[in-house]
C-alpha positions in Angstrom: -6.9 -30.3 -0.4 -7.3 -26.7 0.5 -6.3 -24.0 -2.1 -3.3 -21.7 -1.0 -4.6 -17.6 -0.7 -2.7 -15.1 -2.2 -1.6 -12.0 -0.5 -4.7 -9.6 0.6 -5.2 -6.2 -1.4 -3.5 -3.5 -0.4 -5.6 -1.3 2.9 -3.8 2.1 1.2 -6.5 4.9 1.3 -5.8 5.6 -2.3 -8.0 2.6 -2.9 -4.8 0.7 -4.9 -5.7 -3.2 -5.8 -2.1 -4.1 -5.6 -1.6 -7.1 -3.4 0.1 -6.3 -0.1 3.7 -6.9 0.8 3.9 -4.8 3.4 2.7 -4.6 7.0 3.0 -1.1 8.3 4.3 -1.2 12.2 2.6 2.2 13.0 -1.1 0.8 12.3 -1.1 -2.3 11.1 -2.1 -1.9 7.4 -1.5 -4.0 4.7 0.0 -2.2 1.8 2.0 -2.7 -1.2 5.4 -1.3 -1.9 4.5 1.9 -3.7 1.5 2.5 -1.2 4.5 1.7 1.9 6.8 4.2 0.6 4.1 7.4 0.2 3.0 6.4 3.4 6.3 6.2 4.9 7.0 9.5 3.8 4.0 11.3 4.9 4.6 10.0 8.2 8.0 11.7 7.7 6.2 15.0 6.8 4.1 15.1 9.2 6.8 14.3 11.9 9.0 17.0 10.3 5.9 20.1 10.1 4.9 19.0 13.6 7.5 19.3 15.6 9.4 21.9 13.7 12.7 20.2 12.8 14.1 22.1 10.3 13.7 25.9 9.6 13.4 27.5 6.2 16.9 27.2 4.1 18.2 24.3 6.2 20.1 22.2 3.9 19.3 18.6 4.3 21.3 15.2 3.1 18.2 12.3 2.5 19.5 9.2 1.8 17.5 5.6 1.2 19.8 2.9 2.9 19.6 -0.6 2.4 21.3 -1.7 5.4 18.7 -4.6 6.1 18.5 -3.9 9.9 22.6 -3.4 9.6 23.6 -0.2 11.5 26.0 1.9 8.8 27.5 5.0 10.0 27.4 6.5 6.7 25.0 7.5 3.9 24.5 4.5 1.6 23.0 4.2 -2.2 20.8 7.4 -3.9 20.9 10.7 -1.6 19.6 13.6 -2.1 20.6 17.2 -1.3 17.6 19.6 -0.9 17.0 22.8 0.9 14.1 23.6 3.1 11.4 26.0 1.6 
């Protein structure tokens, strides 16, 4: 009878040992949820700084929405105001 694996260790450059949950569509890594969201938000960054999408004191609304693939024309659950420095 052949023993069932666990989930691999998380691929996150940080060198985590968390198991993964996550594959990441962008490049395939296997990450972890803590390791998916940091990731997921540098990608953001680097998005935002490279093709200059907001300038400095543009207020912006971020919101994390747990739609679950639902489109929702408004801002669900925690937001967050901020203003570009």
């Amino acid at each position: 009878m052949e023993k069932r694996r666990g989930p691999p260790p998380c691929q996150s450059k940080a060198g985590c040992s968390n198991p993964a949950k996550i594959r990441k569509a962008k490049d395939g890594a296997q990450l972890c949820g803590p390791c998916f969201s940091k990731s997921f938000e540098d990608d953001v960054h680097e998005t935002i700084i490279n093709n200059n999408l907001f300038k400095v004191c543009d207020v912006i609304l971020v919101s994390k929405n747990r739609s679950w693939g639902r489109e929702t024309p408004v801002a669900e659950g925690p937001t967050t105001k901020t203003t570009v420095t």
